[in-house]
C-alpha positions as CSV (number, residue, x, y, z in Angstrom):
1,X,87.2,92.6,91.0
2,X,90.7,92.7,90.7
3,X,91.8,95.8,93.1
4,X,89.9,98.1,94.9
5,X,91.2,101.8,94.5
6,X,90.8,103.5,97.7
7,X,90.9,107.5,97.6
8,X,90.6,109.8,101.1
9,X,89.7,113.2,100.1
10,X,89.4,116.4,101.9
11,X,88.0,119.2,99.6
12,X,89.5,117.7,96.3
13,X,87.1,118.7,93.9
14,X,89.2,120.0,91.0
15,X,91.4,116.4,91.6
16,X,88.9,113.9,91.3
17,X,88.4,113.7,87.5
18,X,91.6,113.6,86.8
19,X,92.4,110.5,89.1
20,X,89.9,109.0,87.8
21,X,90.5,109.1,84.1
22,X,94.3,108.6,84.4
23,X,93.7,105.3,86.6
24,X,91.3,104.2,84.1
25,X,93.8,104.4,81.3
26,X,96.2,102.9,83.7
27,X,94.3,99.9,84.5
28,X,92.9,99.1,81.1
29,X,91.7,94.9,80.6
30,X,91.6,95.7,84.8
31,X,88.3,94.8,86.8
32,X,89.1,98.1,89.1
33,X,87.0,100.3,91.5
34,X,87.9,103.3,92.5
35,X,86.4,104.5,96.3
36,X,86.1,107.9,97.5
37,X,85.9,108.1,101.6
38,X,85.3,112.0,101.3
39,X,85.3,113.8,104.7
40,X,84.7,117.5,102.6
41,X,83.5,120.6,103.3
42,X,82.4,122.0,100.0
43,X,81.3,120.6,96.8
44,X,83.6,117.8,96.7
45,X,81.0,114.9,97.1
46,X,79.1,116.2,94.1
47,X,81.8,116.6,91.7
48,X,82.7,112.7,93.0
49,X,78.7,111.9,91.9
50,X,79.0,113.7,88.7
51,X,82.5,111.9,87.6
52,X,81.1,108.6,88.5
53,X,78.0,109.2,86.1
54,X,80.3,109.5,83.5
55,X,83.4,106.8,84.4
56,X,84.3,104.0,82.6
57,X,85.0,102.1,85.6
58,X,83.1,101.7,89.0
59,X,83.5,105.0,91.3
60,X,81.1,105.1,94.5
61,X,81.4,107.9,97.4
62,X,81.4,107.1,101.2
63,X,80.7,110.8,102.6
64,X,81.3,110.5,106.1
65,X,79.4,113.1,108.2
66,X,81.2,112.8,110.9
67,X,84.6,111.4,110.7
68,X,86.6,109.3,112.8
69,X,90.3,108.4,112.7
70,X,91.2,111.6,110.4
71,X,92.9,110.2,106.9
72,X,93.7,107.0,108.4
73,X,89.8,106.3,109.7
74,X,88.9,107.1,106.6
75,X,91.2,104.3,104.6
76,X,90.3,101.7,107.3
77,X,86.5,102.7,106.1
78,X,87.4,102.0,102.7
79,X,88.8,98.5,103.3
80,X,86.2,97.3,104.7
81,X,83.9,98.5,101.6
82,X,85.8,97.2,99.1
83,X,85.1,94.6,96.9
84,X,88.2,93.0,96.4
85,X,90.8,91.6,98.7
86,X,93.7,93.9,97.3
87,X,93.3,97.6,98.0
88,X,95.6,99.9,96.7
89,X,95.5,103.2,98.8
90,X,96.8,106.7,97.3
91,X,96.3,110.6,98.0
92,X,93.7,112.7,95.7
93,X,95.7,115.2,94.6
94,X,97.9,113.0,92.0
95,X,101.1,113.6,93.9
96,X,100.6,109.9,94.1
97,X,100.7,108.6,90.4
98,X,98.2,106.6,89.4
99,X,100.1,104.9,86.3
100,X,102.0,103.4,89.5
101,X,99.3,101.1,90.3
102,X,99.7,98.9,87.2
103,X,103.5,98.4,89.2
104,X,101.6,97.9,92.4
105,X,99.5,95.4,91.3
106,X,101.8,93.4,89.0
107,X,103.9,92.9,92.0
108,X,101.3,91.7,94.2
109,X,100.4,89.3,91.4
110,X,103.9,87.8,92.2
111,X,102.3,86.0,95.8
112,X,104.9,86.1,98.1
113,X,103.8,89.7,99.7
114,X,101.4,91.4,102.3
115,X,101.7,95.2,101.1
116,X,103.7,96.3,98.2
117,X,104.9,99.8,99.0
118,X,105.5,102.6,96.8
119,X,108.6,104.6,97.8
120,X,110.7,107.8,97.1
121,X,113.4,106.4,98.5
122,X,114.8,103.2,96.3
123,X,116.5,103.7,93.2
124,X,113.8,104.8,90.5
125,X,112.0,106.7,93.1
126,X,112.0,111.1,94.0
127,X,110.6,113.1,96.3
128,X,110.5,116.3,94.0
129,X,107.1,116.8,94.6
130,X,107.3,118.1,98.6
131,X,106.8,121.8,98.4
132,X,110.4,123.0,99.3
133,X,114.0,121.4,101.3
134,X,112.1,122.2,104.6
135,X,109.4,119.5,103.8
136,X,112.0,117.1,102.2
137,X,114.0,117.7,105.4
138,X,110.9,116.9,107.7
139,X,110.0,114.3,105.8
140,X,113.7,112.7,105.7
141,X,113.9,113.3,109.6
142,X,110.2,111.1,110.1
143,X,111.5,108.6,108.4
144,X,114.5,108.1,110.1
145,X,112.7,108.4,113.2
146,X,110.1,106.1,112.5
147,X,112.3,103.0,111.4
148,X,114.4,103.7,114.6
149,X,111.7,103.0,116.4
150,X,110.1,99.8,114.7
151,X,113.7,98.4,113.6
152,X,112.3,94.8,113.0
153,X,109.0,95.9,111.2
154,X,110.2,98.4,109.0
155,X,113.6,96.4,108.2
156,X,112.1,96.2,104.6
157,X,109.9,99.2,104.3
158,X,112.9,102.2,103.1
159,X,109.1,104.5,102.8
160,X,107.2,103.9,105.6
161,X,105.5,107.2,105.6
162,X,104.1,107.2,102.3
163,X,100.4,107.6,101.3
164,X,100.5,105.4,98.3
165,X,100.9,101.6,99.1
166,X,98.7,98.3,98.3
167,X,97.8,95.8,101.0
168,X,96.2,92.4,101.0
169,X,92.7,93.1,102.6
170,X,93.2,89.3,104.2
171,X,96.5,89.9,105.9
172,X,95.0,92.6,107.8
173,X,93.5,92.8,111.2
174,X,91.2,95.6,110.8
175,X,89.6,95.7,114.4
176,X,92.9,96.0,116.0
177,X,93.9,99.0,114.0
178,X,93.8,102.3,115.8
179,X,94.0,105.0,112.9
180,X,94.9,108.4,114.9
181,X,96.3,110.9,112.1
182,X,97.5,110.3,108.3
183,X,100.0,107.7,108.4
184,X,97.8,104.9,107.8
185,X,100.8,102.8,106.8
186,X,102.9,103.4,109.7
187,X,99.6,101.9,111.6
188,X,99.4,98.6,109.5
189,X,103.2,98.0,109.4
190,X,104.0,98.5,113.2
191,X,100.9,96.7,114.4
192,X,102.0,93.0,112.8
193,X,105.1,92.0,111.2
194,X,104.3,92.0,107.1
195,X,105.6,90.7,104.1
196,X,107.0,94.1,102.1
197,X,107.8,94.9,98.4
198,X,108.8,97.9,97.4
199,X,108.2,99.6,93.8
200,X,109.8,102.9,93.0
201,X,107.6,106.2,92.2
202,X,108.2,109.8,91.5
203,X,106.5,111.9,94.4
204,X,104.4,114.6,91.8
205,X,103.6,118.3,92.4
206,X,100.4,118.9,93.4
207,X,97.4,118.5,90.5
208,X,95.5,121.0,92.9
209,X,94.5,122.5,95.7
210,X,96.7,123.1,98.6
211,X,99.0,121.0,101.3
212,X,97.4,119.4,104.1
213,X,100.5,119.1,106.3
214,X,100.5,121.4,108.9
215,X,101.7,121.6,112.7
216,X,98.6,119.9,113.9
217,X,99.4,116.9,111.7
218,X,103.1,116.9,112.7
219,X,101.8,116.5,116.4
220,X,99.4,113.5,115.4
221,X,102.2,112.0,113.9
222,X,104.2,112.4,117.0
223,X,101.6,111.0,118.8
224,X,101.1,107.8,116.8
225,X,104.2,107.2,117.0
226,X,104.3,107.3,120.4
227,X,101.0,105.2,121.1
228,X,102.0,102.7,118.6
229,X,106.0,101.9,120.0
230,X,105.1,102.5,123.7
231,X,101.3,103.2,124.2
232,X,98.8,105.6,125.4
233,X,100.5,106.1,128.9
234,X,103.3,107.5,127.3
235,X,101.2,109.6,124.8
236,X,99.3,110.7,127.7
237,X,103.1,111.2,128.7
238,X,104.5,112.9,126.2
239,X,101.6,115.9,126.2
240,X,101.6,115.8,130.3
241,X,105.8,116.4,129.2
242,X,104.6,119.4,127.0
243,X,102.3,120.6,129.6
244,X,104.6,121.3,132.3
245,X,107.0,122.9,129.9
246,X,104.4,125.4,128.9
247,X,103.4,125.6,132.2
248,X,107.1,126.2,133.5
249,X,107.7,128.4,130.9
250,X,104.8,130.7,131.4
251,X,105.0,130.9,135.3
252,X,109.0,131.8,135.0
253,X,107.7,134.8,132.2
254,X,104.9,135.4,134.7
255,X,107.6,136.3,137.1
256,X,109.8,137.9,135.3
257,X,107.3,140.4,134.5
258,X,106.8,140.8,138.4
259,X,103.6,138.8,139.0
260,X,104.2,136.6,142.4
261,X,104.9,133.1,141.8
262,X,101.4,131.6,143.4
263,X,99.7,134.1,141.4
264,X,101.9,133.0,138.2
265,X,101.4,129.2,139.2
266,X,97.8,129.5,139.4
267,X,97.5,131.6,135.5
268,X,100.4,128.7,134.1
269,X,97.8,126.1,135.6
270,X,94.6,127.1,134.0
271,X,96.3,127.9,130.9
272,X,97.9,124.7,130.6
273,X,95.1,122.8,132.0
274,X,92.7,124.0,129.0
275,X,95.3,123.3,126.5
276,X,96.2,119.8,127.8
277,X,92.1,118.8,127.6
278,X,92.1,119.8,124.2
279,X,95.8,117.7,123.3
280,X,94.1,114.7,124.9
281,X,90.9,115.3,123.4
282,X,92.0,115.2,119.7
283,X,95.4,113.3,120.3
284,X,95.8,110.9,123.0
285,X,92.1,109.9,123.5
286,X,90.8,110.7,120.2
287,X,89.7,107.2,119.4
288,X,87.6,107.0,122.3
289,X,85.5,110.3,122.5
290,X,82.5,109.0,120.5
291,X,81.9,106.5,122.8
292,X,82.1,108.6,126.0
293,X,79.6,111.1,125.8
294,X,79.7,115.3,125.3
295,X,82.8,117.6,124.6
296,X,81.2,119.4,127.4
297,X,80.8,116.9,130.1
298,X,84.7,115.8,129.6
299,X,85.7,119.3,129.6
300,X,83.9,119.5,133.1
301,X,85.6,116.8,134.7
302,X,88.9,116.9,133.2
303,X,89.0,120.8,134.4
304,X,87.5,119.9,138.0
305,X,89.8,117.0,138.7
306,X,92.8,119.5,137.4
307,X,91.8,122.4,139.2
308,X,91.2,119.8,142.2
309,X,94.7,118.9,141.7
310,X,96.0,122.0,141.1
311,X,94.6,123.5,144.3
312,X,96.1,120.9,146.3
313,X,99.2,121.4,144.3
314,X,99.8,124.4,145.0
315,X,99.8,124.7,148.7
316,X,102.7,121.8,148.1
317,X,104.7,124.2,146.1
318,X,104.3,126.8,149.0
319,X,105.4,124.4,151.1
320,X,108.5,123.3,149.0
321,X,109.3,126.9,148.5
322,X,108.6,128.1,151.6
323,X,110.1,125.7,154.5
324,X,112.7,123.3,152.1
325,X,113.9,126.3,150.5
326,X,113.6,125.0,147.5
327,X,113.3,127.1,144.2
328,X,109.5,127.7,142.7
329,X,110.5,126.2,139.5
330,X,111.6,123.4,140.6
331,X,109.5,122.9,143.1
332,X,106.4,123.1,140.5
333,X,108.2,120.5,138.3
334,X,108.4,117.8,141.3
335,X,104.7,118.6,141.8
336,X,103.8,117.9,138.5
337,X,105.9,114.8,138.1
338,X,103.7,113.5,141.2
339,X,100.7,114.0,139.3
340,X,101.2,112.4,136.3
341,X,100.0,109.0,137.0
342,X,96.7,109.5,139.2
343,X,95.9,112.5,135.7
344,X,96.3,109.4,133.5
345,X,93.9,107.0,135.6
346,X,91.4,109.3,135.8
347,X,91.1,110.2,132.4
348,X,91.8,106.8,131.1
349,X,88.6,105.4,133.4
350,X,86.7,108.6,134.6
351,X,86.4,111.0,131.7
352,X,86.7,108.8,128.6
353,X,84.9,105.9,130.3
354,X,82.1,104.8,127.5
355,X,79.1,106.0,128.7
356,X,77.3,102.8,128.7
357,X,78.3,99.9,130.9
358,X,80.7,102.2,132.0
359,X,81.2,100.2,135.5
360,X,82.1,97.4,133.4
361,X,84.2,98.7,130.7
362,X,85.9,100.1,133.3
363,X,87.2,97.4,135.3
364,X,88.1,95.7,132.0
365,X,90.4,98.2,131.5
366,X,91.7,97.8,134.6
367,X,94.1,95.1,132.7
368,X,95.8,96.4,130.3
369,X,96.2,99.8,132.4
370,X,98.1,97.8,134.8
371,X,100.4,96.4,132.0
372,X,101.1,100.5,130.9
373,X,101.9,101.4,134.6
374,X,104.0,98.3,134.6
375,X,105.5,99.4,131.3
């Protein structure tokens, strides 16, 4: 097999035929595969079935029932399924290009590289295809971001936020890879240093179907960006940071409308208490809920061990207010500063612990814990 063609799809019905027959034509005289790791919620999965009955090249389906990892779970998934060593990886609604694999590949043949990337951003290349100058904007901004933050790694890499990219299967380390969100790339580059090529590519209007991108995606991002230059203590950080903004935020409106600052302390805390669980359940310590039992039973002891806190807290911020003369506001922000550290232990060894062994897979994270609070 000479490549492996690996496809994540989200409801992409009307898209997949299309791939498939212009990748064909692309890659004629090619041994190629083409792999669907479909995470759907309508008929998606059958159209993929029906397509592959009529191909004229190998197209097989991985549905995943219950997905892990979001876009990027679902390329690592594909990797390891595929039958050759290089894997090219590329969106399903043809804003990637699929006549740009020939380029891919042909460069790869060439030997001296890890991942040959396809970018909008070397001469040859457009982004015309993001939906409007906010995207383009965003999308800009990332970038710069990103290679701020991995200046070594991404020295080569002028795209490395794109979807469309092809990687040699046996330069990767696919246990240590941590796929959190959509920027599968991001994850490969910034976890080793790689050999990079670049070939140019014209980022296409949509074939289909609408945008994924949304805000929830722009936080994952954020996130993985986070976990992967500094780690999950200053993820844990960065939505603890968020937290007592909001919470600020709504006790200072609380009182403004008249309500009296313990009473708007107490509202801010359960508010922000709920909406921190669920930014640590889908963000920080998404990669470890399957292994540590029920939504439920996390819920329970992340909101005990807050409201714990929070009761104890409080009483503090009476104190601050009350005998230092110091202003509510602030005196909540100190109180929240203290907590940050003992939150992050607990939920790094109490309420994500796996549930098996959970003694012992708990002191062995004792390790690396103490190299984040070192950090």
């Amino acid at each position: 097999m000479d490549l492996s063609v690996i496809v994540p799809t989200f409801n992409e019905g009307p898209n997949v035929a299309e791939l498939v027959r212009r990748t064909s034509d692309a890659l004629t005289g090619r041994l190629v595969e083409v792999i669907f790791v479909d995470d759907s919620t309508d008929d998606t999965p059958d159209v993929i079935r029906a397509v592959a009955a009529s191909a004229d090249i190998p197209v097989r389906l991985i549905h995943r029932d219950n997905p892990v990892g979001g876009l990027g779970g679902a390329v690592v998934e594909g990797i390891r399924a595929a039958e050759s060593n290089r894997c090219v990886v590329m969106d399903g609604d043809l804003q990637h290009p699929p006549e740009v694999i020939a380029d891919l590949l042909a460069r790869a043949e060439e030997g001296d590289t890890d991942v040959v990337v396809a970018s909008r951003y070397i001469a040859g290349g457009t982004s015309d295809g993001l939906a409007n100058a906010v995207r383009t904007a965003v999308s800009r901004a990332s970038t710069l971001l990103t290679k701020a933050m991995f200046p070594k790694k991404l020295h080569n890499c002028s795209d490395p936020m794109t979807g469309f990219f092809l990687v040699h299967r046996d330069s990767l380390e696919v246990e240590t890879l941590r796929p959190r969100g959509f920027k599968i790339l991001l994850e490969i580059l910034a976890r080793k240093q790689m050999r990079v090529a670049e070939v140019p590519f014209s980022f296409a209007p949509r074939f289909a179907g609408e945008s994924k991108a949304s805000f929830s995606q722009g936080m994952r991002f954020l996130t993985q960006l986070t976990m992967l230059r500094f780690g999950r203590m200053s993820a844990f950080a960065l939505v603890g940071g968020l937290g007592a903004v909001a919470n600020l935020l709504i006790m200072g409106g609380l009182q403004l409308l008249g309500v009296q600052y313990l009473i708007a302390a107490i509202i801010a805390s359960i508010i922000t208490i709920v909406a921190n669980f669920l930014a640590l359940e889908y963000l920080v310590f998404a990669d470890m809920r399957e292994e540590s039992g029920l939504m439920r039973h996390r819920f329970i002891k992340s909101f005990t061990f807050n409201g714990i806190e929070a009761i104890v807290r409080i009483p503090v911020i009476w104190v601050l207010v009350s005998q230092a003369h110091m202003p509510s506001v602030i005196a909540a922000a100190l109180t929240l500063i203290a907590a940050f550290v003992v939150r992050f232990v607990f939920h790094a060894l109490v309420v994500y612990a796996p549930k098996k062994s959970r003694v012992g897979r708990a002191v062995r994270a004792v390790e690396p814990l103490e190299d984040e609070v070192t950090a």
